[in-house]
C-alpha positions in Angstrom: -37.3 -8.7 47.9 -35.0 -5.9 47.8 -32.2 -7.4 47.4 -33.4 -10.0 44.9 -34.0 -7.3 42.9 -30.7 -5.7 43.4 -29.2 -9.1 42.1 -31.9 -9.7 39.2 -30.9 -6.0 38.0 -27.0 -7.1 38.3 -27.3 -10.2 36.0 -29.0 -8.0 33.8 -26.0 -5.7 33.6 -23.5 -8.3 33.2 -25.4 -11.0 31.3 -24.3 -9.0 28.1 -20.8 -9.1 28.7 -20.5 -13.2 30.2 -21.8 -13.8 27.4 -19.9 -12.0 24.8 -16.6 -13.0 26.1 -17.2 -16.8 24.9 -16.6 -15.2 21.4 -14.0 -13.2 22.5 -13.1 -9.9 22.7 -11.0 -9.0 20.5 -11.6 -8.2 16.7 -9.3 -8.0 14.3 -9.9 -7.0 10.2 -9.4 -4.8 7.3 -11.2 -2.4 5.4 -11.4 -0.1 2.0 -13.3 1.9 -0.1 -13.3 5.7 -1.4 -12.5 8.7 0.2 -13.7 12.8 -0.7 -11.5 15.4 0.3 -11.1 18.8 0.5 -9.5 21.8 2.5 -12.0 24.2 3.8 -11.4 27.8 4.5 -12.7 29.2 7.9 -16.1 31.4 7.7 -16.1 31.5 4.2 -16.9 29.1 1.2 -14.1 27.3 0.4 -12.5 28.0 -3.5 -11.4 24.8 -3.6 -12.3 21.7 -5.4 -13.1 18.3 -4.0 -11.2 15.6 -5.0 -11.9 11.4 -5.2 -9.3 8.7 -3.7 -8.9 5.3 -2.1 -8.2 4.5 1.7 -7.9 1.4 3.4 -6.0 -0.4 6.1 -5.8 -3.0 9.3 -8.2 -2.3 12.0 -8.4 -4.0 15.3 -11.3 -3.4 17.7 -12.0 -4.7 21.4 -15.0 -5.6 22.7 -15.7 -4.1 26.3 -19.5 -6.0 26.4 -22.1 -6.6 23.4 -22.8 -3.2 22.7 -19.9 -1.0 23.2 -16.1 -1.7 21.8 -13.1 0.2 21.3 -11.5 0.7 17.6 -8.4 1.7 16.2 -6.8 1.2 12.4 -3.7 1.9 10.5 -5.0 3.5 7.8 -3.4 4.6 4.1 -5.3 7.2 3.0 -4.9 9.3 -0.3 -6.3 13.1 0.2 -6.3 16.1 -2.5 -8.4 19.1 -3.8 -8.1 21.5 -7.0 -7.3 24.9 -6.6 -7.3 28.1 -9.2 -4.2 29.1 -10.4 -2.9 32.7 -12.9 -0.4 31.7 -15.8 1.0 34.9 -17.3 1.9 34.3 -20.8 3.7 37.2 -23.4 0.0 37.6 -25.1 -2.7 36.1 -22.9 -3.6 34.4 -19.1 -4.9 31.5 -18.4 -6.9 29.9 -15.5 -5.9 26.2 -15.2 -6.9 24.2 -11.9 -3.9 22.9 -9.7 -4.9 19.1 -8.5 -2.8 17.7 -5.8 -2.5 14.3 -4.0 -1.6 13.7 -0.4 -0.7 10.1 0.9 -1.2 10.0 4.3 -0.5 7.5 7.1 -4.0 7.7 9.3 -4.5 6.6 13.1 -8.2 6.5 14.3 -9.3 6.2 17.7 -12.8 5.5 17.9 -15.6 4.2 20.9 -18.4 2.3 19.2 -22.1 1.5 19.8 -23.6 -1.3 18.4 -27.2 -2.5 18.4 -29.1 -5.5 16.6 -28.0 -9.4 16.2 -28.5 -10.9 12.9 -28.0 -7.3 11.3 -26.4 -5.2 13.5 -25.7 -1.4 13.5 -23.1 0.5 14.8 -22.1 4.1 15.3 -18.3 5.5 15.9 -17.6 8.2 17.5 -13.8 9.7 18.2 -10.3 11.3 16.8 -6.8 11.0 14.5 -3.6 11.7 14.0 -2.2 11.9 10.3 1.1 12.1 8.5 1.8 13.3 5.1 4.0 10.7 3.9 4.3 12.3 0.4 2.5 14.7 -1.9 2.5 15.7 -5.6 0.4 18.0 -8.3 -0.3 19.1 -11.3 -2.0 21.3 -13.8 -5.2 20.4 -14.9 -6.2 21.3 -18.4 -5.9 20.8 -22.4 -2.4 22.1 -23.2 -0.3 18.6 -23.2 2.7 20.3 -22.1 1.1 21.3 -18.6 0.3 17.4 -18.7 3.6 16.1 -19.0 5.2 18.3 -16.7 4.0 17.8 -13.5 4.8 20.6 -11.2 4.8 21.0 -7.1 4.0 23.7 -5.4 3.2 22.1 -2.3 6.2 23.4 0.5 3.2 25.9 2.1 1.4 22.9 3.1 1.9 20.6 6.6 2.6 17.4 6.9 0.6 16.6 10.1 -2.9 16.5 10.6 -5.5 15.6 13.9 -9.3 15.7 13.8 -12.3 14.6 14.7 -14.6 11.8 13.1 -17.3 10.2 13.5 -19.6 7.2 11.5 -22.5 4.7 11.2 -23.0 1.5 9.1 -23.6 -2.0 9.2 -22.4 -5.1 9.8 -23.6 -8.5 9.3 -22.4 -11.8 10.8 -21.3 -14.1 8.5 -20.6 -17.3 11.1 -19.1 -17.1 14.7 -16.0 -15.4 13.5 -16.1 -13.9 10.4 -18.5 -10.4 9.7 -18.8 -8.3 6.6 -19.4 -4.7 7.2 -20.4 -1.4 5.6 -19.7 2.2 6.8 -19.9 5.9 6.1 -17.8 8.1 8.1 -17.2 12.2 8.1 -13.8 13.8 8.9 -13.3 17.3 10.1 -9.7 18.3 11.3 -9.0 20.8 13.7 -5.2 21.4 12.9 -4.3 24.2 10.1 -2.7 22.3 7.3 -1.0 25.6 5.6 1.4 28.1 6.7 -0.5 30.8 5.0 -2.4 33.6 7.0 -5.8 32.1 5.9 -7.1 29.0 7.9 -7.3 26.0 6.1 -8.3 22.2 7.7 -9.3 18.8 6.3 -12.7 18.0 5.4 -13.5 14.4 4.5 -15.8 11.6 3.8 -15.3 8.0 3.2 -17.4 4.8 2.5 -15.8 2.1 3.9 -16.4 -2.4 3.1 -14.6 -4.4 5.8 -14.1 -8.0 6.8 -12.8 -8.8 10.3 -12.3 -12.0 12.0 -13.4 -12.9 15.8 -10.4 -13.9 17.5 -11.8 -16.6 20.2 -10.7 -17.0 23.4 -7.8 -19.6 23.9 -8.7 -23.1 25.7 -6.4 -23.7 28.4 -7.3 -27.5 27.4 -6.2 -27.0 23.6 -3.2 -24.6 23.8 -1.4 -23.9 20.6 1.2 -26.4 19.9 4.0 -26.6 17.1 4.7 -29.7 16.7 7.9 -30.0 14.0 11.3 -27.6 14.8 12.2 -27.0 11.3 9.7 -25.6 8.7 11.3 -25.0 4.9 9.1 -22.9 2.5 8.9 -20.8 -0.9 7.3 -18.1 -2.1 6.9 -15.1 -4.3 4.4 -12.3 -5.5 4.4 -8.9 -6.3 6.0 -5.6 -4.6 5.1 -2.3 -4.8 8.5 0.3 -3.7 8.0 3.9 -2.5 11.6 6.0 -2.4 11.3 8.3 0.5 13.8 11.3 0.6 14.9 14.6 -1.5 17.7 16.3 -3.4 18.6 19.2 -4.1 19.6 19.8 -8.3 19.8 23.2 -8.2 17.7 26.4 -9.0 14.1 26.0 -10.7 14.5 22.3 -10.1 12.3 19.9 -8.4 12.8 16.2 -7.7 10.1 13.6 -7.0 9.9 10.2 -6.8 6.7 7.7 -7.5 5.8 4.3 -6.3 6.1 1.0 -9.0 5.4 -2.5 -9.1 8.5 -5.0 -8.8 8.7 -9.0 -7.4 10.1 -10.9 -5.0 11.0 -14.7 -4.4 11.7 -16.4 -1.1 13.3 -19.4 0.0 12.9 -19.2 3.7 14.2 -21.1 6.8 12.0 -21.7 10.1 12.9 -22.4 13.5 10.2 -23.4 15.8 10.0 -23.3 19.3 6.8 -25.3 21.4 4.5 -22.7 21.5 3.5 -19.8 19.0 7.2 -18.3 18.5 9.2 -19.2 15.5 12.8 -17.5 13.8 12.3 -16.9 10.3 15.3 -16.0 7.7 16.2 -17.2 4.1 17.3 -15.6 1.2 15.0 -13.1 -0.7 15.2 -12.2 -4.3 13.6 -8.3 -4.6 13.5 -6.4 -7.5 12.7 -3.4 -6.5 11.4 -0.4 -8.7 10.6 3.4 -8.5 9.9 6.1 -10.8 11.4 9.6 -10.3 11.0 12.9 -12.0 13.2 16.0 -12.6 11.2 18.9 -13.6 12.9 22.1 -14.7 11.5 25.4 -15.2 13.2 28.6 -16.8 12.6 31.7 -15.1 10.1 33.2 -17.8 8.8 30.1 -18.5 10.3 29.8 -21.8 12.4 26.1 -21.5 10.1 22.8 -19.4 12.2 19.8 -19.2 11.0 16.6 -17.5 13.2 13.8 -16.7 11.4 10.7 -16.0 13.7 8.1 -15.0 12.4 4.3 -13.9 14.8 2.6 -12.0 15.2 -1.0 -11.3 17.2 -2.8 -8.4 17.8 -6.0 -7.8 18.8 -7.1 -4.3 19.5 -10.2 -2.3 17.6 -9.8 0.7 18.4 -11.7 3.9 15.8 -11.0 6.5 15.8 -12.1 10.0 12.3 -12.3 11.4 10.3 -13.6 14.7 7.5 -14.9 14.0 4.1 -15.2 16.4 1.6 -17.8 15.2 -2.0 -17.9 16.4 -4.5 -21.0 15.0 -4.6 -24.6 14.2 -7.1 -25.0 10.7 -6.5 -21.8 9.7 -3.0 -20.3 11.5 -2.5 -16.2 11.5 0.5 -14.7 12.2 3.0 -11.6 12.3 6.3 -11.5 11.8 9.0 -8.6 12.7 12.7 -8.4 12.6 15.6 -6.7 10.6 17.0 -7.4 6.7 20.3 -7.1 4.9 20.6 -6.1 1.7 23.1 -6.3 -1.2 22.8 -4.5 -4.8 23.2 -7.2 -7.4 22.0 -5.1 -10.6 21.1 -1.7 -11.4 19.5 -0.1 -14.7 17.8 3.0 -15.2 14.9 4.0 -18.1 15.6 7.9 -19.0 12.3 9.4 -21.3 13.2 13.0 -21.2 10.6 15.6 -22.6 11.5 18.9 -23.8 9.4 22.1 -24.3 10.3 25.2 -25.9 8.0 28.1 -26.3 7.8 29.8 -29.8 7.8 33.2 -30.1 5.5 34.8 -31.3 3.5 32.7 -29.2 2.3 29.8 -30.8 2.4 27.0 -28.4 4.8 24.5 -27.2 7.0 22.8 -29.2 7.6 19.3 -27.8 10.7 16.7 -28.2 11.6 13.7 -26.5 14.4 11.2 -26.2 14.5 7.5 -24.4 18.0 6.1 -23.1 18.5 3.1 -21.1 21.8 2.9 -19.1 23.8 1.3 -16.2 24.1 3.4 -13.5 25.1 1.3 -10.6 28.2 3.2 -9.3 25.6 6.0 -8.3 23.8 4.1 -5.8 25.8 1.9 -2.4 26.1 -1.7 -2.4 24.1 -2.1 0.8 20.7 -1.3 1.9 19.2 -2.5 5.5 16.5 -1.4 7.5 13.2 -3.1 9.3 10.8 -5.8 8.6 7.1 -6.7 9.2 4.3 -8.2 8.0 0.8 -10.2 8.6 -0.3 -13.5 7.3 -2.5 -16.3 7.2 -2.0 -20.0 6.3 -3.6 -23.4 5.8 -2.4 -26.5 6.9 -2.6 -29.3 4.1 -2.9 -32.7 6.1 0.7 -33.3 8.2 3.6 -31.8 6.4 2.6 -29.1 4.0 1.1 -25.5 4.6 0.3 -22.7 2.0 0.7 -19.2 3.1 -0.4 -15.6 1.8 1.5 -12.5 3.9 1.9 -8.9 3.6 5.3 -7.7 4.2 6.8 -4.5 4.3 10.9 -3.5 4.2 11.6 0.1 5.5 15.4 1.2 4.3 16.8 2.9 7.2 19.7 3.8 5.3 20.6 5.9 2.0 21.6 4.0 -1.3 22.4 7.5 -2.9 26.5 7.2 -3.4 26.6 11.0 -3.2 29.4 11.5 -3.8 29.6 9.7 -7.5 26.4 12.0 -7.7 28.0 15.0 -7.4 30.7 14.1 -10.0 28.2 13.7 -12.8 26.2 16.8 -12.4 27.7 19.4 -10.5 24.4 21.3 -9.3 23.6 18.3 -6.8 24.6 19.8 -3.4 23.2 16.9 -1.2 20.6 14.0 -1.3 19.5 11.1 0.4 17.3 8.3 -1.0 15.6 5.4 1.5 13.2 2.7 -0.2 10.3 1.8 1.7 8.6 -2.4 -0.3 5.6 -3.6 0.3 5.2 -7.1 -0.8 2.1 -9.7 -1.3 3.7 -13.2 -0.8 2.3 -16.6 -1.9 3.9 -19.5 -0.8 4.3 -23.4 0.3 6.1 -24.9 3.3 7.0 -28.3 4.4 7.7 -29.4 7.8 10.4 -31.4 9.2 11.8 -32.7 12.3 8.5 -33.8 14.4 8.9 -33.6 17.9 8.6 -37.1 19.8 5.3 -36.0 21.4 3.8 -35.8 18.4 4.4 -38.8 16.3 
């Protein structure tokens, strides 16, 4: 009797899990929604203001047994706050608010608990790691000159941050595979974010929607099976470009670059092997974009000039990408390689404003000139770097498939041509300036070359 107990209690234990591993145990999905933010101060009430972003990302979660899985993301996540600032004029002060913006790069590692069937309910529990990828400010307030002229003074803050965090929400099946969920979730770091004697560390909250997709077991009876060699496709969409790097002008400058929307076209070339593994390449059309802004401030304060320059690229791209495909009705896949880059047209947008204070004081008085020019000698004729992206696409009976992916290009190598720099304005001591693309991609293949097997 013992022991049939012993053995009733053991299926008990492991029914849960035999079970859950018909659906599979691994998760894969996205999420997004808003995030608050702040930077507390340690034992007293902080001064600063909270401030409203966005954060989302790729998640991927594995299922240990029905009630308790393993999560982690790659997160983007925008942070900020508002602080008080003193601006000394000739005649008066002034209290504006500083707001500032933080895009981080956000690693969660979470153990969750889950409860319920139709509806179910979960709780996280766990840590992170982030990295500041960039961050900007300005002054809040009325006077449009502190509005056009955005100014950084950001240098005492880190760009590294750990914590702990911790969440509960729902989720709700929508078939086998496929579940919409819902969560709030509380950040508190533990790591001092400023180089200042006073303790500062990230407080947060987010509410997070999320789809995710079941990935099922594989049948050893119905193994994944390319069946053509040679796959031909186009495509195009949309691309956002972030410039990542830094120069130096000279004294009471500052240099920043933004993020802006471009395109991109494809005609791509596929090798497939038997199984899941393909070579991708082609030739790529990107126009890439960013926006940067000099700011210049006299020493009194007197003279604010802001350059704002949009520049354009365009490049023919030759990537070289393998490419793992997973599904038969509806095929994910990932694709990671190298590309090669070369300059075909350059053009920059120059607005620069000017303000000049008026004694006695009176104000600002603003001016502004617009100059579009050809400045292709300043940048190198080659870019290159590293390639990714995700995907999903839908076969259309034999031959044809459409495709949606997320790609990314991350420049490994400068495309300042210094030294032309340094000949047009002499106060540039060094610089470097990487791009970093992130394109959506709509597209259609056809398949050739069938394997005999198959006809």
């Amino acid at each position: 009797m013992n022991q049939q107990v012993k053995a009733l209690l053991f299926l008990l234990l492991i029914l849960p899990q035999l079970t859950y591993s018909q659906k599979g145990k691994l998760e894969i999905g996205m999420e997004g929604g808003l995030n608050w933010s702040n930077l507390s101060k340690e034992r007293f009430k902080s001064d600063y203001k909270r401030k409203i972003y966005g954060a989302g990302g790729i998640t991927i979660q594995y299922h240990f047994s029905k009630f308790f899985s393993l999560k982690t993301a790659v997160n983007y996540e925008a942070r900020g706050f508002s602080l008080p600032m003193t601006l000394t004029y000739p005649d008066h002060i002034e209290y504006p608010w500083f707001s500032t913006r933080f895009d981080f790069l956000t690693i969660p590692l979470m153990g969750r608990v889950t409860i319920g069937s139709k509806v179910r309910f979960f709780f996280n529990a766990g840590g992170y790691f982030g990295f500041a990828m960039d961050k900007s400010g300005h002054l809040e307030g009325d006077d449009p000159g502190f509005n056009k002229l955005h100014l950084t003074y950001l240098k005492d803050y880190k760009k590294r941050d750990a914590g702990l965090l911790a969440g509960i929400g729902i989720s709700v099946p929508l078939n086998d595979v496929w579940a919409l969920s819902l969560e709030a979730r509380g950040t508190i770091g533990f790591a001092d974010f400023t180089e200042s004697n006073i303790t500062r560390r990230w407080e947060g909250a987010n509410v997070l929607f999320g789809v995710s997709h079941h990935v099922k077991p594989k049948d050893p009876e119905n193994t994944s099976f390319q069946n053509n060699r040679i796959t031909i496709g186009i495509s195009g969409g949309p691309n956002c470009t972030f410039a990542r790097g830094e120069t130096s002008p000279g004294p009471n400058y500052t240099f920043k670059t933004y993020p802006n929307a471009g395109s991109s076209y494809e005609l791509a070339l596929q090798w497939n092997f038997k199984r899941r593994l393909s070579i991708r390449s082609g030739l790529l059309y990107e126009q890439k974009s960013v926006v940067c802004n000099t700011y210049y401030t006299s020493p009194g304060w007197e003279q604010l000039i802001n350059h704002h320059l949009v520049s354009t690229f365009d490049y023919l791209t030759i990537p070289v990408l393998a490419k793992l495909t997973f599904g038969k009705k509806v095929q994910f896949f990932c694709n990671a390689g190298f590309f090669i880059s070369i300059l075909n047209k350059q053009q920059d947008q120059i607005k620069s404003n000017y303000a000049l204070f008026v004694y006695p004081y009176t104000g600002y008085e603003f001016s502004t000139t617009e100059v579009t020019q050809n400045n292709r000698t300043m940048y190198k004729k080659t870019d290159s770097g590293l390639s990714g992206g995700i995907g999903m696409g839908i076969p259309i009976k034999k031959r044809f498939c459409v495709s949606a992916e997320w790609r990314q290009n991350y420049g490994m190598k400068t495309i300042f041509n210094l030294d032309n720099w340094k000949g047009q304005y002499t106060g540039i001591k060094n610089g470097r300036l990487l791009t970093n693309s992130m394109g959506f991609l709509v597209g259609i293949s056809y398949r050739l070359s069938f394997r005999e097997s198959t006809k």
